[in-house]
C-alpha positions in Angstrom: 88.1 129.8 125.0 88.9 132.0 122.4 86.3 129.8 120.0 83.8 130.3 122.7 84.2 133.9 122.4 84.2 134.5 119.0 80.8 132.6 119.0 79.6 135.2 121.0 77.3 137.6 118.6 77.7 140.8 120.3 81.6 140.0 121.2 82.0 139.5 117.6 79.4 142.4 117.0 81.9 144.9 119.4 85.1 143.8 117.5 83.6 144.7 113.8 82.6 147.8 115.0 85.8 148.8 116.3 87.9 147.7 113.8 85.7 150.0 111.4 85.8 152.9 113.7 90.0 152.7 113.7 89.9 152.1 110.2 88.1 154.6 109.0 89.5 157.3 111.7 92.8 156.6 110.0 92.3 156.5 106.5 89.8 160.1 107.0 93.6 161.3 108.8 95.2 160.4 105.9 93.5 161.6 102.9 93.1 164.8 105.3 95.7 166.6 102.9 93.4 167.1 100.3 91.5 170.0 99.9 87.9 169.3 97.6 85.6 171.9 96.7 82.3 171.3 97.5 80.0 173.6 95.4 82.4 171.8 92.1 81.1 168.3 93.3 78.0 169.7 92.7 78.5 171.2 89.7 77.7 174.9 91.7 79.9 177.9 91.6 81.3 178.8 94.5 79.5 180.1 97.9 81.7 183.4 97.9 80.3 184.0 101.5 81.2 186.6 104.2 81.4 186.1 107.7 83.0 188.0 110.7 85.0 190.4 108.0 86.6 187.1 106.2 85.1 187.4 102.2 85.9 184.9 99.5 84.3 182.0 101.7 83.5 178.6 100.2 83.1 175.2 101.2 86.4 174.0 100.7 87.2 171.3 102.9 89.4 168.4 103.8 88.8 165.1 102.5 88.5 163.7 105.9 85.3 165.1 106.7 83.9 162.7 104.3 84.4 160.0 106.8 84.6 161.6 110.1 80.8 161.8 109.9 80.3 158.2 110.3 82.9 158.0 113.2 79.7 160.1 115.5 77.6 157.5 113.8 79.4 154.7 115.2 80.2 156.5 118.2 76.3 156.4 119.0 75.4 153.1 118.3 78.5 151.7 120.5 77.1 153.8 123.2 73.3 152.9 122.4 74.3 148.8 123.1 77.3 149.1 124.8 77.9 152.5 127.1 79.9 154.9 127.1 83.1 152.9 128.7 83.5 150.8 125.6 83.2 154.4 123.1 86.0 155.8 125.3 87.9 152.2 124.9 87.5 152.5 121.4 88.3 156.0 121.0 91.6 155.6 123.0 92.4 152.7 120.8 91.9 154.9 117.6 94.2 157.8 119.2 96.7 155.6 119.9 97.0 153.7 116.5 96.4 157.3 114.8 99.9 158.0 117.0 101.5 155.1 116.1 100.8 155.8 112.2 102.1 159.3 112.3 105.3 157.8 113.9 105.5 155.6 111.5 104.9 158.2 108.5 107.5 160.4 110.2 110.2 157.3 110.3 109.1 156.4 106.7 110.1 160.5 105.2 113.4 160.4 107.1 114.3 157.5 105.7 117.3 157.6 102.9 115.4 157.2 99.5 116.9 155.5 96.7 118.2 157.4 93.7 116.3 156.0 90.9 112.8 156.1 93.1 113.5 159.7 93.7 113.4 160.7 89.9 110.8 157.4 89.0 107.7 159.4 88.4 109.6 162.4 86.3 107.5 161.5 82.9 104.7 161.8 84.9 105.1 165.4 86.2 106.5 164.4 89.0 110.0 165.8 89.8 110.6 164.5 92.9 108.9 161.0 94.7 110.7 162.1 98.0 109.0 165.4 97.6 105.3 163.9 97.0 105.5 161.6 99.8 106.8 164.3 102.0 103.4 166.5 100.8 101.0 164.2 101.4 101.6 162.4 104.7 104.4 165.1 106.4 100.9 167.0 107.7 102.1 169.9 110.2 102.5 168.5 114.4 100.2 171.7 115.5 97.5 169.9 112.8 97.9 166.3 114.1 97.9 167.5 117.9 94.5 169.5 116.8 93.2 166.8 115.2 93.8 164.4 118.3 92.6 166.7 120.7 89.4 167.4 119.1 88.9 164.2 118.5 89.2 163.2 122.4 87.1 166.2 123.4 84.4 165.9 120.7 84.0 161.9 121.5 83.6 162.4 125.6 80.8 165.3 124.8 79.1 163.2 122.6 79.2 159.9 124.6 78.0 162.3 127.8 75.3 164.3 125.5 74.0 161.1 124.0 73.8 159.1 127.6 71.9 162.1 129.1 69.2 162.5 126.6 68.5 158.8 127.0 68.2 158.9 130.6 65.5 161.0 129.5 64.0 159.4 126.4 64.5 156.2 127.3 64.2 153.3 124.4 62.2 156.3 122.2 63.5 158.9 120.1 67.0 157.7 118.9 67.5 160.6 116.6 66.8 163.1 119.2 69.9 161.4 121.0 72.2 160.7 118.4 71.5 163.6 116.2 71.5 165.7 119.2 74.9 164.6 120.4 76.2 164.6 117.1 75.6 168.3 116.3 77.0 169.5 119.7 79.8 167.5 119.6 80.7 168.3 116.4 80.5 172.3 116.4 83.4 171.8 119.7 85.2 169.2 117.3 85.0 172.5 114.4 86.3 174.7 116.6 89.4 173.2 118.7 90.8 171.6 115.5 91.1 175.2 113.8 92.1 176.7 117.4 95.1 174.1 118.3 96.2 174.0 114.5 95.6 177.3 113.1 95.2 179.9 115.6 98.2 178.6 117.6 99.8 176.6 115.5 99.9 179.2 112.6 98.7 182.4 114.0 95.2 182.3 112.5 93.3 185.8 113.5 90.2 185.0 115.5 87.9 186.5 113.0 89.3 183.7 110.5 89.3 181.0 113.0 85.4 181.8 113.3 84.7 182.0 109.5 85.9 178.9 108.5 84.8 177.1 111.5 81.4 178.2 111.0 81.3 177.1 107.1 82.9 173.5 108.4 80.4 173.4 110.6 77.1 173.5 108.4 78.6 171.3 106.4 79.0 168.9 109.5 75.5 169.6 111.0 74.0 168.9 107.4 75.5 165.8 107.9 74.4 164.9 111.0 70.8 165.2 109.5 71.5 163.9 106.7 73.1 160.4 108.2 70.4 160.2 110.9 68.5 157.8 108.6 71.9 155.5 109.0 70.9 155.2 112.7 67.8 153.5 112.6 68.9 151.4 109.5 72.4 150.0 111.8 70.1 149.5 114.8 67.5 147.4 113.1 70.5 145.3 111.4 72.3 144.7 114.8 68.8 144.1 116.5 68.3 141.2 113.8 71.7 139.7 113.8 72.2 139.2 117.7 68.2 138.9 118.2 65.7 141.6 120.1 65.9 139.6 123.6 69.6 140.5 123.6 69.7 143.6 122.3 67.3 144.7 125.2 70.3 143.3 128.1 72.7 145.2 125.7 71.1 147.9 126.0 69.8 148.0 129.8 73.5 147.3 130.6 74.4 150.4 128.7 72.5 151.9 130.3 73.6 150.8 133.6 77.5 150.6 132.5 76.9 147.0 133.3 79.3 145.6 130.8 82.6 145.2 130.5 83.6 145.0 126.7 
């Protein structure tokens, strides 16, 4: 049974896909913490924008942005060939193993550490192992619960945005759809991530809620243009590897919410 499925092209297909999706949903949580600048990757000076009475404004951002791109990526092509039941399967099983690795993060810093660990990195610049561990995966509960939530809320508008334009479009314009979807769905994700973790969370002003959300969000919707190219190259690789006469009944039972993944 269990050979006979894994013979199965878009079974094996579905199972790739979402162990990539969880993957790189957790490691773009965990390397969250940093903070990269931009403009310096670029070898640019600074933006120094204003917005909504906020100066000083650059693109400083998380280095989980860098992946999270890709997650709206692979959100649409899951819902192009398999509906939007199996993106809400596979974004349920990303929250929930997210969970589970904050729990176990939390269980890991409370842990007793031993002595000579503690002072092991001293020669290094490092005064305290415990404390370093502590800084990099004890991220604030008000910016994990953001992050979550967002994450939820941005996934169901994009799988709903994406299905509606292709009740329109039909087979044709699959940037329209997934670009589209993509850029709605991530201005929302911008916003309630900042709102939940900063403006409740840490008592954010509104007028800085909006400033940075805005400069996240061109960076974000750059991206979505930028990675649109990605979509046709994926579909053309998956409509190869499990052949075009299947990748049609994928996608008419997508369509139809025909299949149960």
């Amino acid at each position: 049974m269990i050979h006979q499925i894994l013979k199965n092209k878009p079974t094996k297909l579905f199972l790739g896909i979402t162990a990539f999706f969880v993957a790189n949903a957790l490691i773009a949580e965990c390397i969250g913490g940093k903070i990269f600048s931009l403009e310096s990757v670029f070898g640019f000076k600074p933006m120094n924008l204003t917005l909504f009475g906020e100066s000083g404004l650059a693109f400083n951002l998380t280095c989980g942005v860098l992946l999270w791109p890709l997650e709206f990526v692979i959100t649409d092509i899951v819902n192009e060939y398999y509906g939007p039941k199996a993106v809400r399967r596979i974004s349920l099983i990303a929250v929930a193993l997210i969970s589970y690795a904050f729990l176990m993060f939390y269980l890991a810093m409370s842990a007793a550490p031993a002595s000579f660990w503690v002072d092991s990195k001293m020669q290094n610049g490092v005064p305290s192992m415990q404390l370093a561990f502590e800084a990099i995966f004890g991220q604030g509960m008000w910016i994990i619960i953001g992050s979550i939530i967002a994450f939820m809320v941005s996934q169901l508008i994009d799988v709903t945005i994406f299905h509606q334009i292709k009740k329109i479009t039909g087979e044709k314009m699959i940037w329209l759809r997934s670009t589209g979807s993509t850029v709605v769905s991530q201005l929302v994700d911008s916003f309630v991530v900042l709102i939940i973790a900063f403006k409740i969370g840490n008592g954010w002003s509104w007028s800085t809620v909006l400033a940075v959300g805005v400069v996240n969000y061109i960076y974000k919707f750059t991206m979505a243009i930028v990675l649109t190219p990605l979509i046709h190259l994926m579909r053309n690789r998956i409509e190869n590897y499990v052949g075009a006469d299947t990748a049609r009944k994928m996608k008419l039972e997508a369509m139809g919410e025909e299949a149960d993944i």
